[in-house]
C-alpha positions in Angstrom: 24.7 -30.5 32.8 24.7 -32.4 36.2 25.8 -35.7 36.1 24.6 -36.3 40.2 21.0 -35.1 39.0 20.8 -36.9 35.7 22.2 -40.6 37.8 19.7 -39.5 40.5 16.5 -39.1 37.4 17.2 -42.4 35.9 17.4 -44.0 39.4 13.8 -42.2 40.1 12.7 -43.4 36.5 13.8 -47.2 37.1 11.9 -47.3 40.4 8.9 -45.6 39.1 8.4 -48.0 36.0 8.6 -50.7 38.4 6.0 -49.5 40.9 2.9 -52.0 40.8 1.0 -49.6 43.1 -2.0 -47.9 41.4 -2.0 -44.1 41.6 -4.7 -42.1 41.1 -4.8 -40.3 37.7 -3.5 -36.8 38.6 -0.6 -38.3 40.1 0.2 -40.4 36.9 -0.5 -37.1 34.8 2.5 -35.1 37.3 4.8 -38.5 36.6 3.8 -38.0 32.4 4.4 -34.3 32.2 7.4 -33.7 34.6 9.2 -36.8 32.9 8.4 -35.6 29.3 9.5 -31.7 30.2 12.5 -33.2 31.6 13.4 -35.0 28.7 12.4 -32.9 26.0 11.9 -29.8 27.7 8.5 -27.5 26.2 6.3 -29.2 24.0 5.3 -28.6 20.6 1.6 -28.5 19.7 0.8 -32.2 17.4 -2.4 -33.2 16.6 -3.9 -35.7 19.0 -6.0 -38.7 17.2 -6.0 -40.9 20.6 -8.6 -39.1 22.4 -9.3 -37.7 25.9 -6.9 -39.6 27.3 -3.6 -37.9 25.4 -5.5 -34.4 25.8 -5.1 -34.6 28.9 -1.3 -35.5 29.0 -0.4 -32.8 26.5 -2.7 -30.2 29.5 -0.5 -32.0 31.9 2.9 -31.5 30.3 1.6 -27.8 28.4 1.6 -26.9 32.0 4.9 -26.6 32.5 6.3 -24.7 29.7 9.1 -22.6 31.1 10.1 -25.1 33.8 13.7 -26.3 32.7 15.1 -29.4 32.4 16.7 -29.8 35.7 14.0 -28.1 38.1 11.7 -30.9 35.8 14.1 -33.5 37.0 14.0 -32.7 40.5 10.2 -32.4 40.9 10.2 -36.4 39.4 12.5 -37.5 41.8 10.5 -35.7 44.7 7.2 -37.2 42.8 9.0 -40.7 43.2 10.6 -40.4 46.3 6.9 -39.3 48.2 5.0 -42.0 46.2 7.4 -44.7 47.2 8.0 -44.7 51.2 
């Protein structure tokens, strides 16, 4: 595991819950699904019962099955670094 890129993701992650900047949807969807593969790494199929709204985070984050962890890491903190200047 690498420590540098796991300090640098919780740095990108503390900055980015902070923004007060609205972004447009598809931008929010990238933070959602890059975070959440990431973290937990390919999703799981569950049963959505909040609507449109989390079908279209579990399209967002379905759509990068087969990235790993880290690369999932590094695309948030390029997210978060080009949303932030």
């Amino acid at each position: 595991m690498n420590k540098e890129l796991d300090i640098e993701f919780r740095k990108a992650y503390e900055i980015a819950s902070k923004m007060s900047e609205k972004l447009p949807q598809d931008v929010m969807l990238k933070f959602y699904a890059y975070y959440k593969q990431a973290t937990n790494g390919d999703n799981t199929p569950y049963h959505l019962n909040s609507g449109v709204r989390d079908a279209f985070k579990l399209n967002a984050w379905m759509q990068l099955r087969g990235v790993s962890c880290g690369e999932a890491k590094k695309k948030y903190i390029e997210l978060v670094k080009k949303h932030t200047k």
